[in-house]
C-alpha positions as semicolon CSV with decimal commas, in nm:
position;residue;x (nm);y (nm);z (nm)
1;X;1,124;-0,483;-2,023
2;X;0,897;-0,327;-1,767
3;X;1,072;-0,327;-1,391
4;X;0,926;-0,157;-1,106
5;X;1,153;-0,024;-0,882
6;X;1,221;-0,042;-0,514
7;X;1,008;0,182;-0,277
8;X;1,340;0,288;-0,150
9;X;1,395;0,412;-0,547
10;X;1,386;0,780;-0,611
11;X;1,035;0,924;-0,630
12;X;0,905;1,236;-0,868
13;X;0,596;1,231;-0,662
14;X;0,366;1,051;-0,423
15;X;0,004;0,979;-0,576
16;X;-0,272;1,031;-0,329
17;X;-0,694;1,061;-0,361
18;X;-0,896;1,292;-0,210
19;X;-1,148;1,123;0,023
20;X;-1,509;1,191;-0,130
21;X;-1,911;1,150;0,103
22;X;-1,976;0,802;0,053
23;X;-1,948;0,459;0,307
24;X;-1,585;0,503;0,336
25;X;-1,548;0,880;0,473
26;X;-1,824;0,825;0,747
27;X;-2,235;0,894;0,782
28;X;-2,167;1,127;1,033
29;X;-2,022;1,511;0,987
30;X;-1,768;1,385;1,254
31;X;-1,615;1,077;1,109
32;X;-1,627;1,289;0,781
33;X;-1,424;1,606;0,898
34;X;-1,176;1,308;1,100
35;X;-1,125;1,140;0,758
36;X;-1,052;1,480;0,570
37;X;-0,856;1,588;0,820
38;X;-0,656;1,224;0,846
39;X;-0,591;1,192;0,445
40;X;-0,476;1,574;0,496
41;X;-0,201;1,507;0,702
42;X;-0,081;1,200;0,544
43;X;-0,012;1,460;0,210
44;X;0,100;1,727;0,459
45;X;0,411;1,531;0,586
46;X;0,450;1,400;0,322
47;X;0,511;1,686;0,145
48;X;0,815;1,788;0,349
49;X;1,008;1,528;0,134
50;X;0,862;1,508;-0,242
51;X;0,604;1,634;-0,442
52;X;0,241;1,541;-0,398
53;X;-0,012;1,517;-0,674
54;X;-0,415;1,434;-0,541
55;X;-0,675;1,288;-0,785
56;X;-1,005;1,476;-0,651
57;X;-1,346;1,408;-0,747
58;X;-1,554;1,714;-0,878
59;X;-1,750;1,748;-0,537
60;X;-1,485;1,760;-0,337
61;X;-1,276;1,993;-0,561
62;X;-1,363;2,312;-0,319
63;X;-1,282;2,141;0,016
64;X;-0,945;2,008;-0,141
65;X;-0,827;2,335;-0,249
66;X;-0,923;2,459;0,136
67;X;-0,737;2,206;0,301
68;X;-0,455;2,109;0,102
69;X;-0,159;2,274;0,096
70;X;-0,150;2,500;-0,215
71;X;0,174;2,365;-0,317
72;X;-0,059;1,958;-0,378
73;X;-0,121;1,950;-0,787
74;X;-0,471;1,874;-0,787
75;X;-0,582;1,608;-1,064
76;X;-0,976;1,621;-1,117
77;X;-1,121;1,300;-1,192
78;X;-1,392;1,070;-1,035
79;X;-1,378;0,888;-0,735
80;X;-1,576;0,664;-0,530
81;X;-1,334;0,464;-0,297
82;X;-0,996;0,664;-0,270
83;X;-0,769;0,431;-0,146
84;X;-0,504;0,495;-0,426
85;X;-0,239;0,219;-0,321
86;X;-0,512;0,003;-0,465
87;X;-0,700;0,208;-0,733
88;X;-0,463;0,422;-0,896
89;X;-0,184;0,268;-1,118
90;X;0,107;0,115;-1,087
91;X;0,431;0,254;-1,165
92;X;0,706;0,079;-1,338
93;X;1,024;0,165;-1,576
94;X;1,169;0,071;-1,891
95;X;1,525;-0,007;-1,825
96;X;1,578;-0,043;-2,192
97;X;1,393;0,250;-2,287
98;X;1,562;0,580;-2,060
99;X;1,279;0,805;-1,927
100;X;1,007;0,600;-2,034
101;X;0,735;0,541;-1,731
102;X;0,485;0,271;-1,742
103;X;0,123;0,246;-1,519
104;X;0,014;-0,027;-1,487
105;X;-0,363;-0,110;-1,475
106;X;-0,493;-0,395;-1,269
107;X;-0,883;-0,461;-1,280
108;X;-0,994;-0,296;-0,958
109;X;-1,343;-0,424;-0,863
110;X;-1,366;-0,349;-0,484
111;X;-1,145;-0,614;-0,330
112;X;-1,371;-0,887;-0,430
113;X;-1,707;-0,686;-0,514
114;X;-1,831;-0,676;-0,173
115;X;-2,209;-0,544;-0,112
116;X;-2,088;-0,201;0,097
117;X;-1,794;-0,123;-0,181
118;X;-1,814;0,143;-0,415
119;X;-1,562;0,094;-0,711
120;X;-1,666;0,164;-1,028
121;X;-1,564;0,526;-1,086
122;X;-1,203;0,458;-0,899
123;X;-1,161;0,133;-1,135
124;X;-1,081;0,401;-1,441
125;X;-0,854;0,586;-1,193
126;X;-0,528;0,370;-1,308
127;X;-0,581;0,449;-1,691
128;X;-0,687;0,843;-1,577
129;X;-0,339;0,960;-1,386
130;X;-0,148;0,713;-1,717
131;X;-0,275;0,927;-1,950
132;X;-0,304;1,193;-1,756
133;X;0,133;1,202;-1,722
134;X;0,199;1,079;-2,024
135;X;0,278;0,708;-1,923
136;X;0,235;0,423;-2,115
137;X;-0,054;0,226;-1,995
138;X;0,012;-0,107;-1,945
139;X;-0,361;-0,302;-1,931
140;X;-0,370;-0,617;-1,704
141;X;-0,671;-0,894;-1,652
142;X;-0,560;-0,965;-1,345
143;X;-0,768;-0,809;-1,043
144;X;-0,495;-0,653;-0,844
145;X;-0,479;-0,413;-0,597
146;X;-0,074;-0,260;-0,502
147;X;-0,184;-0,324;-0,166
148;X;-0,114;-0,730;-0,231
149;X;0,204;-0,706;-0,360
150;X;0,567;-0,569;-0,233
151;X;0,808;-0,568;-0,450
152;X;1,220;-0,547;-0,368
153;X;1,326;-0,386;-0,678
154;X;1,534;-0,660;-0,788
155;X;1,297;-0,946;-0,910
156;X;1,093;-1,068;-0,598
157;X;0,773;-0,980;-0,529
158;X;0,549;-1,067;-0,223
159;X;0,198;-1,178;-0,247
160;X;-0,064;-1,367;-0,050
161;X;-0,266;-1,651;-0,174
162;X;-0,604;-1,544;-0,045
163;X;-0,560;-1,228;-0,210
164;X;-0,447;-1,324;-0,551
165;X;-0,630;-1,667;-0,580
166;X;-0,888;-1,491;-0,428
167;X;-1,252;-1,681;-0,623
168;X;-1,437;-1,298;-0,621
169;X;-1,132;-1,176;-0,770
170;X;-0,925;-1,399;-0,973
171;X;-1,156;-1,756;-0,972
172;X;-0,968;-1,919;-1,283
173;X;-0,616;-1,819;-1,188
174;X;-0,362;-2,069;-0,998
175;X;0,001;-1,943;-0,882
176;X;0,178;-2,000;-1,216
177;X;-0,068;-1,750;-1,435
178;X;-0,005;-1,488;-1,161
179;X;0,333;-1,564;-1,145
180;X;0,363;-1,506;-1,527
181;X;0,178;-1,192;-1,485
182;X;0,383;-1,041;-1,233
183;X;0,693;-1,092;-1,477
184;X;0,483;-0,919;-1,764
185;X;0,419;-0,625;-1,570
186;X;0,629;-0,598;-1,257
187;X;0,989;-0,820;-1,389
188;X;0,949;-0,997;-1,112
189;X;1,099;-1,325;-1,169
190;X;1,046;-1,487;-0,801
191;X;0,708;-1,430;-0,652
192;X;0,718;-1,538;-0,261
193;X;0,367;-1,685;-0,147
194;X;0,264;-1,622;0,183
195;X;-0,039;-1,755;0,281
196;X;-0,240;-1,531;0,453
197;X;-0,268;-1,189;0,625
198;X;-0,373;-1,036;0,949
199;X;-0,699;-1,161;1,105
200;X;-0,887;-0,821;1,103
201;X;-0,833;-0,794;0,654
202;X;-1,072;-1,106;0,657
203;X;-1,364;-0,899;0,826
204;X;-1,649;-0,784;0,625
205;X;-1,429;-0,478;0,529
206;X;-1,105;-0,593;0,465
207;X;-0,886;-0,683;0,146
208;X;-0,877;-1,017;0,254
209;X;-0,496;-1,044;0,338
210;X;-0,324;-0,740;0,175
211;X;0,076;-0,822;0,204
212;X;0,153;-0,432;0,258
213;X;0,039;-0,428;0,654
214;X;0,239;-0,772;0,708
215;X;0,551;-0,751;0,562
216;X;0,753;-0,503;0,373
217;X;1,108;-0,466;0,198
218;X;1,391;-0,269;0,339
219;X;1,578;-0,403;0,097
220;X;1,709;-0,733;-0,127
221;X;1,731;-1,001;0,134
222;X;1,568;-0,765;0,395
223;X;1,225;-0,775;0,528
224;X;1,043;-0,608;0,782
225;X;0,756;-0,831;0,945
226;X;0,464;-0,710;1,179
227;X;0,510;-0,887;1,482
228;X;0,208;-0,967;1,778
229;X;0,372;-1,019;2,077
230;X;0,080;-1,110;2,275
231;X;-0,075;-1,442;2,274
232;X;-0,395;-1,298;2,335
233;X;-0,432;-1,157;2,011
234;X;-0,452;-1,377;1,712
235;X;-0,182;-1,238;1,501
236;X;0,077;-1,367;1,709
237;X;-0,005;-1,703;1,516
238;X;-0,005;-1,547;1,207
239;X;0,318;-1,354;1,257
240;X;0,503;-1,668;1,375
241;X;0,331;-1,811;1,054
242;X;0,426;-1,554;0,797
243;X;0,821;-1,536;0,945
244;X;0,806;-1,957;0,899
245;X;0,701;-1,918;0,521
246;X;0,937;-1,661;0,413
247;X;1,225;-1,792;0,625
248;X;1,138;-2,190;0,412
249;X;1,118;-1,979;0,076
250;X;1,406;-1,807;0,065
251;X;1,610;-2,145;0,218
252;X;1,482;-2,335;-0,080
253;X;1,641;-2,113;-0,294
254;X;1,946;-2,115;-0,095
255;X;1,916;-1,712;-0,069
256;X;2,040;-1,517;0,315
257;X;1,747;-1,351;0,461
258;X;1,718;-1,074;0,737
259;X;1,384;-1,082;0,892
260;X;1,328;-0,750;1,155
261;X;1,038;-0,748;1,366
262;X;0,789;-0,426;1,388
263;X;0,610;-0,508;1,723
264;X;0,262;-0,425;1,707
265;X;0,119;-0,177;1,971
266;X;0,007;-0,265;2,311
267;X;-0,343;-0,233;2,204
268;X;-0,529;-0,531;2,116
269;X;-0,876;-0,447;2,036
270;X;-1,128;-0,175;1,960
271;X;-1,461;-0,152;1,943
272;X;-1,500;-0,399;1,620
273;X;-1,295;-0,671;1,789
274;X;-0,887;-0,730;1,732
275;X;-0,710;-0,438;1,586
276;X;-0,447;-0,499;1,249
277;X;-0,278;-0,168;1,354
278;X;0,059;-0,231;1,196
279;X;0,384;-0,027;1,141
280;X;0,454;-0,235;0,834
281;X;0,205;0,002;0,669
282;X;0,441;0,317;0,604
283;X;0,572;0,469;0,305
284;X;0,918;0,512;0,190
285;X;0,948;0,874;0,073
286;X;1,278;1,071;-0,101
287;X;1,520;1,109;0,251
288;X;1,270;0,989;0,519
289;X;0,957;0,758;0,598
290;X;0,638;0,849;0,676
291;X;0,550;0,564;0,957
292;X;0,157;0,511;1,092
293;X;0,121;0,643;1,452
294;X;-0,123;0,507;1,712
295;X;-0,084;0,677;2,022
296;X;0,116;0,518;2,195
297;X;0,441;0,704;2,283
298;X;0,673;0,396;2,359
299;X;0,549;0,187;2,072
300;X;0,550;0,459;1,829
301;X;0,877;0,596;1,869
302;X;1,015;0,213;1,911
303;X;0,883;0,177;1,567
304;X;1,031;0,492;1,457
305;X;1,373;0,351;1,570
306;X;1,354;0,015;1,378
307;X;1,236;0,208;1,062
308;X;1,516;0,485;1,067
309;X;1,805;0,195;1,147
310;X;1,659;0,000;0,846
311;X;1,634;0,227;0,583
312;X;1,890;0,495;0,750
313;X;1,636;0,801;0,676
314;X;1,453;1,047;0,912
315;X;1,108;0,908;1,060
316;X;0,781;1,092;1,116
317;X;0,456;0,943;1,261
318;X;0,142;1,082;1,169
319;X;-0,128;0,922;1,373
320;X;-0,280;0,683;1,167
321;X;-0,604;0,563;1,381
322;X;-0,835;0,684;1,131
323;X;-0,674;0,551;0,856
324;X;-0,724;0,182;1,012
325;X;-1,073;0,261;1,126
326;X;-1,166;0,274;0,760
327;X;-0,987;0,017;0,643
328;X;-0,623;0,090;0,643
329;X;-0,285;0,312;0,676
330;X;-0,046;0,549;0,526
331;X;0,070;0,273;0,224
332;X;-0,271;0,200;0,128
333;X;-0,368;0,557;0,046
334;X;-0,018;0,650;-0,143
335;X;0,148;0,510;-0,488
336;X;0,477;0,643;-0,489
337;X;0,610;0,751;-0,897
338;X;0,955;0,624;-0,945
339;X;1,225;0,896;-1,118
340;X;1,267;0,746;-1,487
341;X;1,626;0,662;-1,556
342;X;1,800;0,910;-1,824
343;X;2,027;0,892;-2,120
């Protein structure tokens, strides 16, 4: 029975993708060299903890090998939108079956199929890096991204309703199909429903309420919420929101929860209109956490304090403003490989 495990798990390796011209990077040689440089850094500190392998497209196979440490396997492979949380596979285990790793392979088409994305090259990434490693492929019919779900390793998984019932991705499914689903491929055997994200994912370029930059597991019975302490900002409704729906789910099943705020930076808006920067968006890594930085020296190492006391590892920030210009942060362009467990 497929089972994937906690991001807190052992890793072999973190997954990232090599950002490639296109919508995403930036039209300008500026917001190009910023996203290069910000996707970079990401594998660069991440890197002082595990292994890093990068899927790169064919153009950009010159510049990776300039930037990236030389240390970075390099897969080759083509890419159009290299968010890999949500294009690449994945990963699960085979509890029955020692060493066995499974990938599995949503459909990816764009987070709905929205006019500016471009998806159809990264949609074969999943099923690329599977066979690529030697894992079994597991094929799914469900449009999924691993930015909409969070998983605690021991049966629950976390997932938003306008993300999964979304009508441009999934418009015959209803909570019981994905529920079933997410037992096929995942063993998760309690799925959690919350029913929305943060206000900025519903823009023209967002995911449309990705759970991974609102809530997060430290643990079984232990989650880590984004919180918006300012009224002025609409997420302070949704955060009061979210903490009300998991606090009612995991009453009804009579289960103790611990719910620790993230507090959200000072900053409020940019020049789009309300900012989703979010320290719920880091990534677990072997011995540490790699945590999204914004600037701001109080709220950043704040954040850095929660995370360390939660997950009792070593914190580092890279700053993560570019990341969330584009679309997101540090978990959305990572899929961490759990270790396989042996004879």
């Amino acid at each position: 029975m497929w089972h994937m495990p906690a991001e807190t798990a052992p890793h072999t390796r973190t997954w990232m993708a090599f950002p490639r011209e296109g919508f995403t990077l930036g039209d300008t040689s500026a917001l190009r060299e910023e996203g290069y440089a910000a996707w970079t850094a990401v594998a660069h500190a991440i890197l002082e903890f595990e292994p890093v392998t990068m899927v790169v497209d064919p153009t950009e196979m010159v510049r990776a090998r300039r930037m990236l440490d030389s240390s970075i396997e390099l897969l080759e492979a083509p890419v159009d939108e290299f968010w890999m949380r949500d294009v690449g596979p994945t990963f699960v285990v085979d509890d029955e079956r020692p060493g066995v790793l499974g990938a599995v392979d949503w459909i990816f088409n764009g987070w709905g199929a929205p006019e500016w994305a471009e998806w159809q090259k990264s949609a074969q990434v999943a099923r690329i890096v599977g066979e690529a490693i030697g894992a079994e492929v597991i094929s799914s019919l469900l449009v999924a991204e691993g930015g909409g779900l969070h998983v605690d390793g021991a049966g629950t998984v976390l997932l938003t309703d306008t993300v999964q019932l979304d009508p441009k991705r999934n418009p015959l499914a209803d909570r019981a199909r994905v529920e079933d689903e997410m037992a096929r491929t995942l063993g998760a055997n309690r799925a959690v429903w919350l029913s929305r994200g943060l206000t900025r994912d519903y823009d023209e370029l967002g995911t449309a309420g990705h759970v991974d930059i609102v809530a997060t597991f430290a643990a079984p019975g232990h989650i880590l919420l984004h919180e918006q302490q300012d009224s002025a900002h609409p997420d302070a409704a949704v955060s009061a929101l979210i903490e009300r729906e998991l606090e009612e789910a995991y009453r009804a099943d009579g289960r103790a929860l611990e719910i620790t705020a993230l507090p959200a930076p000072a900053t409020l808006t940019d020049d789009v209109g309300f900012v989703d920067w979010s320290y719920v968006n880091h990534l677990v890594v072997n011995g540490g956490v790699v945590a999204c930085g914004f600037g701001e020296e109080k709220a950043d190492a704040r954040a850095r304090a929660i995370l360390s006391e939660a997950y009792g590892r070593p914190v580092v920030t890279v700053d993560a403003r570019p990341l969330f210009s584009r679309g997101g942060g540090i978990h959305c362009i990572t899929q961490q490989e759990p270790v396989t467990r042996s004879e």
